[in-house]
TIFI-652340 format. One line per field, with one value per residue (C-alpha): residue number from 1; x, y, z. Coordinates in steps of 0.25 Angstrom, whole numbers, plus 2048, in hexadecimal, padded with zeros to 3 digits. Last residue first. Example, Ala and Ser with C-alpha at 12.3 -4.5 7.8 and 13.67 -1.06 7.14 Angstrom:
2
num	[2 | 1]
xx	[837 | 831]
yy	[7FC | 7EE]
zz	[81D | 81F]
This chain:
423
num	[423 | 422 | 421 | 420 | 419 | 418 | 417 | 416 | 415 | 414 | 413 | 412 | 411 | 410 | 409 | 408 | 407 | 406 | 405 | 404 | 403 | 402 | 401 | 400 | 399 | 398 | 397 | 396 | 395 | 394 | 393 | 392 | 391 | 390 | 389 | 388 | 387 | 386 | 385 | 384 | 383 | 382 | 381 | 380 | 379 | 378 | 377 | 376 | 375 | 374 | 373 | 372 | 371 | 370 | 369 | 368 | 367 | 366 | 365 | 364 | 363 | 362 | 361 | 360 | 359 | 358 | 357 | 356 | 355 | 354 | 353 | 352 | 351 | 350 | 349 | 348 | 347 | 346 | 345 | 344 | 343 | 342 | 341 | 340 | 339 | 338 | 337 | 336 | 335 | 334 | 333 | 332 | 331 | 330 | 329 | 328 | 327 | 326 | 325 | 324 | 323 | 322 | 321 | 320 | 319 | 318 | 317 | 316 | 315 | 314 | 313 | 312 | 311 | 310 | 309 | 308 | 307 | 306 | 305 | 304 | 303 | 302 | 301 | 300 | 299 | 298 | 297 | 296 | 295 | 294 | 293 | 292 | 291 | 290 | 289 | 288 | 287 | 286 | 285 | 284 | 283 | 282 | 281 | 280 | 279 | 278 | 277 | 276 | 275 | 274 | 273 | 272 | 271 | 270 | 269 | 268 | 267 | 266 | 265 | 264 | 263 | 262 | 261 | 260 | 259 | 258 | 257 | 256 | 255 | 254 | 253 | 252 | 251 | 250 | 249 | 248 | 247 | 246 | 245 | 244 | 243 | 242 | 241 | 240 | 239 | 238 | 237 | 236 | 235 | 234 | 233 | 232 | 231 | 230 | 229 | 228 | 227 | 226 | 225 | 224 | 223 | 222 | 221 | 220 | 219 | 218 | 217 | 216 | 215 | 214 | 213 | 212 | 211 | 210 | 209 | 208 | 207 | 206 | 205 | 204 | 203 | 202 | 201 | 200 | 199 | 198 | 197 | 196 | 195 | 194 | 193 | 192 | 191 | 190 | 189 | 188 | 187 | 186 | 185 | 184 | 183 | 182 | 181 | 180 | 179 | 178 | 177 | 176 | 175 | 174 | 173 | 172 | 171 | 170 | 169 | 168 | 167 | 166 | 165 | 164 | 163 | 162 | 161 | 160 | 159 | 158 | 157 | 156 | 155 | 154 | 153 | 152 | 151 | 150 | 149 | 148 | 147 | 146 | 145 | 144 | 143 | 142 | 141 | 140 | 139 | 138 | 137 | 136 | 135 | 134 | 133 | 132 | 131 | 130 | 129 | 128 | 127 | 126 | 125 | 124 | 123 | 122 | 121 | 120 | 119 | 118 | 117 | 116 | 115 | 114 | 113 | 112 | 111 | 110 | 109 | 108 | 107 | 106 | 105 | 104 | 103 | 102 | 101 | 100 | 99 | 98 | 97 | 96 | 95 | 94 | 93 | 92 | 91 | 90 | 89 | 88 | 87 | 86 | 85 | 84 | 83 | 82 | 81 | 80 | 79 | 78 | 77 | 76 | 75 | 74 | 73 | 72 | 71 | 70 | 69 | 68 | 67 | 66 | 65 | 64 | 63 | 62 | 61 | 60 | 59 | 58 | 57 | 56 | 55 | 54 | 53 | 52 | 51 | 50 | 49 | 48 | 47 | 46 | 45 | 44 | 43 | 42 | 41 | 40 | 39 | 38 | 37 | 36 | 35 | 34 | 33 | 32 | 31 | 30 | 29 | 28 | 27 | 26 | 25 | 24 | 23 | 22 | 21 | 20 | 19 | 18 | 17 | 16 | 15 | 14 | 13 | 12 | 11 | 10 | 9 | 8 | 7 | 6 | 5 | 4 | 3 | 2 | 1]
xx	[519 | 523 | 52E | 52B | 52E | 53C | 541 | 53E | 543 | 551 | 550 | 54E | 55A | 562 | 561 | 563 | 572 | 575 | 574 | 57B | 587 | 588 | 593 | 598 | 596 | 58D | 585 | 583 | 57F | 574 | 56F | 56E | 567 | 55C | 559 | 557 | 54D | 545 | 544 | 541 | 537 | 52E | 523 | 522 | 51F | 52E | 52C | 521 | 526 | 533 | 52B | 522 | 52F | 532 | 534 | 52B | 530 | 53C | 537 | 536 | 546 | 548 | 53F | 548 | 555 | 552 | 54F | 55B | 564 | 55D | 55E | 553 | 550 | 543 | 53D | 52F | 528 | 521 | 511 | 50F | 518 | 511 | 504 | 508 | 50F | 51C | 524 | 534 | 53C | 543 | 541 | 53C | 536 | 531 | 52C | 526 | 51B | 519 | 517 | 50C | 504 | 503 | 50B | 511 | 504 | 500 | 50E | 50B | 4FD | 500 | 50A | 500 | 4F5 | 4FD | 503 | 505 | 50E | 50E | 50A | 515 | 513 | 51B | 523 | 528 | 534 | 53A | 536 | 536 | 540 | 549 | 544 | 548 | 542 | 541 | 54B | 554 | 556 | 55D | 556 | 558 | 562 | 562 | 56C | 579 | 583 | 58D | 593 | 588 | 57C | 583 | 57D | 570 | 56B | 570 | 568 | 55B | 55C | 55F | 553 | 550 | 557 | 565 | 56E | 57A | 581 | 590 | 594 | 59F | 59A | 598 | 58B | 58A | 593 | 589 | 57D | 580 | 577 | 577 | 56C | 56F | 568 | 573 | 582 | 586 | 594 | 590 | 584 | 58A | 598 | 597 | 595 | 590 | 599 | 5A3 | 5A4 | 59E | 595 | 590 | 58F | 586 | 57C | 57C | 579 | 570 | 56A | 569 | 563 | 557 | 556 | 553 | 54A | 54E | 543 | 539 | 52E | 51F | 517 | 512 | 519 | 527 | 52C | 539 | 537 | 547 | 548 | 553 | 54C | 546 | 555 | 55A | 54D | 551 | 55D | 55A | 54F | 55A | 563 | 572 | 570 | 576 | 582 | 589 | 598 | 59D | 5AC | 5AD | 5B9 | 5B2 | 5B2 | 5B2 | 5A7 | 5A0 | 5A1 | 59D | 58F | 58D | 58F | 587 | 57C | 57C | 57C | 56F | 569 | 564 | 556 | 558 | 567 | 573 | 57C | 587 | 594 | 59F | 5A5 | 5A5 | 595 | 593 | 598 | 58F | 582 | 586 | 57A | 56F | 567 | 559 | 550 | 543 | 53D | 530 | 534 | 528 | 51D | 515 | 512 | 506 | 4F8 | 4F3 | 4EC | 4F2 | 4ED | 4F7 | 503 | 508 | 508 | 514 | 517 | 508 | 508 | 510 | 505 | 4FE | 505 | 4FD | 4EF | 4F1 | 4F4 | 4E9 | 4DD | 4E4 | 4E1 | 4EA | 4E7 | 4E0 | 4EA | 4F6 | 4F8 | 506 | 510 | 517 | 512 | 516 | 524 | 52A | 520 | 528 | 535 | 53A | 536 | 533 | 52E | 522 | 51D | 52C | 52F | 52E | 527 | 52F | 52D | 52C | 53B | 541 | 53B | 541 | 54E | 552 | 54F | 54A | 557 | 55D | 55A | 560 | 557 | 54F | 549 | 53A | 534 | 525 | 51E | 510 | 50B | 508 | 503 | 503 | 513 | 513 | 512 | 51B | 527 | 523 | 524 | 532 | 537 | 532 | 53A | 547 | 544 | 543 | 54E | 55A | 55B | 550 | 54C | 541 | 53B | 530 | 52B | 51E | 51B | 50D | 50D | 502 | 4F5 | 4EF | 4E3 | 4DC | 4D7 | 4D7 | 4E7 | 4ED | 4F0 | 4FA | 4F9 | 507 | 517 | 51D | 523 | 52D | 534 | 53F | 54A | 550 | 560 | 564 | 570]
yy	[F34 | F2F | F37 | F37 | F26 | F2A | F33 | F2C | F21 | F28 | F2C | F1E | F19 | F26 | F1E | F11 | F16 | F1D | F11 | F08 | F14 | F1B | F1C | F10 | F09 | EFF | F0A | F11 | F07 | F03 | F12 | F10 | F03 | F05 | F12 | F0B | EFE | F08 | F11 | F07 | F01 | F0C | F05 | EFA | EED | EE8 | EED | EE6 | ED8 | EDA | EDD | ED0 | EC7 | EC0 | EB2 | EAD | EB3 | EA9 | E9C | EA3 | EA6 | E99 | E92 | E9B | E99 | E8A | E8C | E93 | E89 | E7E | E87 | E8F | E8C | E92 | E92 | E8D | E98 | E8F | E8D | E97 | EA0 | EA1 | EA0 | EAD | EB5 | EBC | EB1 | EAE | EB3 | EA8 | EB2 | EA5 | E9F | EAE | EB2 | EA5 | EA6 | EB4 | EB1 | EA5 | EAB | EB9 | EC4 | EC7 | EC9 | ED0 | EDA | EDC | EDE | EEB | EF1 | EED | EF4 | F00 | F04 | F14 | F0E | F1B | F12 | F07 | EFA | EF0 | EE3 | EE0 | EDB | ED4 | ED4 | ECD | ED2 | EC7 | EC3 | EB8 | EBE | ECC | EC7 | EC1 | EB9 | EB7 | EB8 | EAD | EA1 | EA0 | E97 | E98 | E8C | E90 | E93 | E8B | E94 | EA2 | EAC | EA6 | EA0 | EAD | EB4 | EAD | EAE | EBC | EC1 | EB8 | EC3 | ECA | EC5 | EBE | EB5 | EAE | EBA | EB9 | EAD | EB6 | EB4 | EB9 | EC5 | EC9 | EC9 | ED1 | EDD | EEC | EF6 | F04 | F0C | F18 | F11 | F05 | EFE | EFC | EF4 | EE8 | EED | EE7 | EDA | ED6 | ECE | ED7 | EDB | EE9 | EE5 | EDC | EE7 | EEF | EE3 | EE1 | EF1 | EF1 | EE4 | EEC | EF8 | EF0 | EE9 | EF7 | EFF | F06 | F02 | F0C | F0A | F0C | EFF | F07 | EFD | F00 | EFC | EF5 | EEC | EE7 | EDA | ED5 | ECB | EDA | EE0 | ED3 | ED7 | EE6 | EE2 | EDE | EE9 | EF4 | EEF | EEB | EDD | ED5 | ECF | EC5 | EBC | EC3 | EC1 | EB1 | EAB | E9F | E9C | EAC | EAE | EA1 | EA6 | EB5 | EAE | EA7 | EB2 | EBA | EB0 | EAE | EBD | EBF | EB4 | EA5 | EA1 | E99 | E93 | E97 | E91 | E89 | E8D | E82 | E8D | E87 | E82 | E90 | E95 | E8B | E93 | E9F | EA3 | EAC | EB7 | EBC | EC7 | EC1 | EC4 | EC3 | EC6 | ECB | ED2 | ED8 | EE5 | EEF | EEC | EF5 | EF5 | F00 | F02 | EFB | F03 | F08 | EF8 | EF1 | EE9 | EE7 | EDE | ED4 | ECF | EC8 | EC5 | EB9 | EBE | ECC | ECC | EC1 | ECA | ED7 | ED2 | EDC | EEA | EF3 | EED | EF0 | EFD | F03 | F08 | F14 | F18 | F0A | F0B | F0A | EFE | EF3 | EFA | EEC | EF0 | EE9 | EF2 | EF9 | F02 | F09 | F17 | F24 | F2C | F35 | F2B | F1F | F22 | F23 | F19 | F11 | F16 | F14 | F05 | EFF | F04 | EFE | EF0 | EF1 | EF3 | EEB | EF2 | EEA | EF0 | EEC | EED | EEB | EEC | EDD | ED9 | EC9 | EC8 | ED5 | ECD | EC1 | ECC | ED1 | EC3 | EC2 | ECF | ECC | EC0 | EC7 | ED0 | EC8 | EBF | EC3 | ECE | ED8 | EE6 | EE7 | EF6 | EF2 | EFD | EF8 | EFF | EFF | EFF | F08 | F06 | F01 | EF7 | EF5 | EE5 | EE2 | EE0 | EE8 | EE8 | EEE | EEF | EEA | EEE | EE1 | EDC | EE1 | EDD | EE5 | EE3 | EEF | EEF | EFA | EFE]
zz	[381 | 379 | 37B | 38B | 38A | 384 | 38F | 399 | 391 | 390 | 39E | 3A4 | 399 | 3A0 | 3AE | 3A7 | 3A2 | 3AE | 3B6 | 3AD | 3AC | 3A0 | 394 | 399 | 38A | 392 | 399 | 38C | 385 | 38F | 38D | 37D | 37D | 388 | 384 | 374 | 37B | 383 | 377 | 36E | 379 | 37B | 371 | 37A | 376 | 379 | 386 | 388 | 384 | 38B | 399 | 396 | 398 | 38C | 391 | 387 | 37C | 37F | 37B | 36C | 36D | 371 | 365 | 35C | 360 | 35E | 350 | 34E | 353 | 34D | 33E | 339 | 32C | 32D | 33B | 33C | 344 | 34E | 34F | 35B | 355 | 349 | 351 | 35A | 351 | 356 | 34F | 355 | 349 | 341 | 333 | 32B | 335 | 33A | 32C | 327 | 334 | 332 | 323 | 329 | 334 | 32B | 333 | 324 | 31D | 329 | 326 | 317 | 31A | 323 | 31A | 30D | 314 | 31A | 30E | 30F | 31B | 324 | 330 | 32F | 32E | 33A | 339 | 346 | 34D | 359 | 368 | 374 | 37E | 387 | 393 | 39D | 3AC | 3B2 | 3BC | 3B2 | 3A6 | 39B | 38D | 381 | 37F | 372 | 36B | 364 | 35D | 355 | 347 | 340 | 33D | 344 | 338 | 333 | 340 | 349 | 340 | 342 | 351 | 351 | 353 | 35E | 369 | 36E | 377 | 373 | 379 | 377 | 36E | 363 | 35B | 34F | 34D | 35D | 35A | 34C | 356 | 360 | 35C | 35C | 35B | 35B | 368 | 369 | 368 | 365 | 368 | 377 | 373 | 36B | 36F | 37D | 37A | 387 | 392 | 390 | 39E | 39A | 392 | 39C | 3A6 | 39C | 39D | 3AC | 3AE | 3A4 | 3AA | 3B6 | 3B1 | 3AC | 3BA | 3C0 | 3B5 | 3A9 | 39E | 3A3 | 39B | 39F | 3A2 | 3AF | 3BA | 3B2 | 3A3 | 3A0 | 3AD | 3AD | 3B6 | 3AE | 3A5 | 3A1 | 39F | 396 | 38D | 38C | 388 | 37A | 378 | 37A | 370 | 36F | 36D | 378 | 37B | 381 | 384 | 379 | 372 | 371 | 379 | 37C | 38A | 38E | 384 | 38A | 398 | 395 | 390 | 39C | 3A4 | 39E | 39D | 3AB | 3AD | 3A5 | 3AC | 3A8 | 3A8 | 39A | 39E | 39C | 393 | 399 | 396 | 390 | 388 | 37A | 37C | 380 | 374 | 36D | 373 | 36C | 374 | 370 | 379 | 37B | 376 | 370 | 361 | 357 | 34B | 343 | 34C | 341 | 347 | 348 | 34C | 351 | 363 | 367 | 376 | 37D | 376 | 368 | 362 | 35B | 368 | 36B | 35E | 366 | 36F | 364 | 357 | 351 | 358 | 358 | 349 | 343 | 34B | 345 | 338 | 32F | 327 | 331 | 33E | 336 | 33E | 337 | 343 | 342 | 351 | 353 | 351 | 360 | 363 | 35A | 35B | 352 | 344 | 337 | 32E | 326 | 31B | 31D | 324 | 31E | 32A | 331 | 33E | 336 | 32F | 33D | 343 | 337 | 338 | 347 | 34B | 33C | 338 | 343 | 33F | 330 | 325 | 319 | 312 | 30B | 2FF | 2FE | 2F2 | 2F3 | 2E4 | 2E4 | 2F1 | 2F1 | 2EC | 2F5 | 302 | 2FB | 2FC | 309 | 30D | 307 | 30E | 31C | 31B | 315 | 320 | 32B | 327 | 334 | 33E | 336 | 332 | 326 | 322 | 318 | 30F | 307 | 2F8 | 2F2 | 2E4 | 2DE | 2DA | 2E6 | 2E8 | 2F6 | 2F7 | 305 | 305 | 2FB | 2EE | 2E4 | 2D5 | 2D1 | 2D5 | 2D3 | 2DF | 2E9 | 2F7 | 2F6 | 302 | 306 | 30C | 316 | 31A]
């Protein structure tokens, strides 16, 4: 279903930045997908941006997470898509992309957001300027740290394993009697993490994917094992079907799962909908051979090319990548920044409770065991495919409809496949 939030004001002589006049009112889709107050956040700013801009109507829909995944693609590629849109394929979309590079101070760009501007880019030798980094993210798990208290299990510690944590977590649900020892969100990004700290190299000695390598297939193998113990709730990706998105999150509100893996996003939620019922704690990536990594990540704001309003689209978006809106919207949002001096001076988290605050701070400490294979995978424009190959043929191993090796060898043949498309 989908709700639209209007962000209107009088319809008056419109004006641009740098003085061009328009006659008539100037109408700015928004296309907004969130976990928590993005939105309404976005919405309110959008608000005060036409307060300055009368004429500038900006009309604001407000859309479920898959529709951002299959419809909009969809409605860029025939053409009658929105002026703009949060969007989390940050490379796949770039041929739809709107340069803001003519309309903003690049200088003021590159410095606050750096390194991430490459995710939005075509390749090495694209050098636009085209997404607002606005939720800056890392995979990596929670605790319902007070189950553990119940059971009488000690948490592992920082460096520990995958199979420690399982079987810590399989401890507390048989101590406690809760449903879920584990899960993870059913999406190709979210174990793509757990594969790298296993050793996986996602791309070979050339830089070109190959996704499928010897330590990715045994953490396949390890993770369709666990669905078949019970240790992972199996319906979370055994009860999908294709490259549908599933979370977890409902069964750890609810108390039903000891931990969930899955990444900062949820942070905020968990602090609305668990508040006093228990105790949970972020306990980040385990590690491996390839080291502690999770997958950086998170959202963007991105223009669209066939905007007739290129100027207000891209003001819009630098009037919310100022130094102090950027700031207002991760504190108010509780999204780790993605610009430097607002992260460098700490986001001040509004109304966040000790629980959440601290949630926070340890998912910022875990950027920094990102390993540099997840950055670059999460910047290349190949991903979705990677990321959807990855989901449909490890479902398929876990529902038994392919063996682990058969799985991987048709994942090889799906990308194969995939990269000669976009040639």
């Amino acid at each position: 279903m989908k709700q639209k939030i209007l962000a209107t004001t009088a319809l008056t002589a419109a004006f641009l930045a740098g003085g061009m006049s328009v006659v008539n009112a100037q109408e700015i889709r928004f296309m907004c997908s969130s976990d928590g107050t993005e939105c309404d956040v976005l919405n309110e700013m959008a608000t005060r941006f036409e307060a300055d801009h009368p004429g500038v109507d900006v009309v604001m829909d407000v859309v479920p997470y898959q529709a951002i995944l299959e419809s909009l693609p969809v409605q860029l590629a025939a053409g009658t898509g929105p002026d703009l849109a949060t969007v989390t394929d940050l490379g796949g979309l770039n041929q739809y992309y709107l340069d803001l590079a003519p309309y903003v101070d690049r200088a003021y760009w590159e410095d606050s957001f750096g390194d991430v501007l490459d995710w939005y880019r075509a390749g090495p030798d694209d050098d636009g300027i085209y997404g607002l980094h606005i939720q800056m993210t890392v995979t990596g798990a929670f605790i319902n740290r007070t189950l553990f208290e119940q059971a009488g299990v000690e948490v592992p510690g920082e460096d520990a394993s995958w199979d420690e944590w399982a079987e810590a977590s399989r401890a507390v649900a048989e101590a406690t009697g809760v449903t879920f020892p584990m899960a993870m969100d059913r999406s190709g990004h979210r174990i793509a993490g757990p594969a790298i700290s296993y050793g996986a190299k996602i791309f070979d000695e050339n830089g070109e994917p190959m996704l499928v390598d010897d330590a990715f297939t045994a953490y396949v193998q390890k993770f369709v094992d666990w669905h078949e113990d019970g240790t992972m709730a199996r319906d979370v990706w055994a009860g999908q079907g294709g490259s549908s998105y599933r979370d977890a999150a409902q069964e750890f509100i609810n108390g039903e799962l000891v931990y969930y893996y899955s990444g900062s996003w949820q942070t905020g939620r968990f602090d609305e909908q668990i508040g006093d019922l228990f105790d949970w704690q972020v306990v980040g990536s385990p590690c491996g051979e390839g080291g502690c990594s999770g997958m950086p990540g998170g959202s963007g704001l991105v223009g669209f090319s066939q905007t007739e309003h290129p100027e207000i689209v891209a003001e819009l978006m630098d009037y919310i990548a100022s130094q102090e809106n950027y700031a207002e919207f991760s504190g108010r949002t509780k999204n780790i920044p993605a610009h430097r001096a607002v992260a460098a001076a700490g986001a001040q988290y509004e109304g966040a409770s000790p629980l959440s605050a601290a949630a926070l701070n340890a998912w910022g400490a875990q950027v920094g065991r990102v390993s540099p294979i997840a950055f670059a995978y999460q910047g290349d424009g190949r991903n979705r495919a990677m990321f959807n190959i990855t989901v449909q043929r490890v479902t398929q191993a876990i529902v038994g409809e392919l063996t682990v090796a058969e799985a991987m060898e048709r994942a090889k043949s799906d990308l194969e496949a995939a990269l000669a498309e976009t040639e």
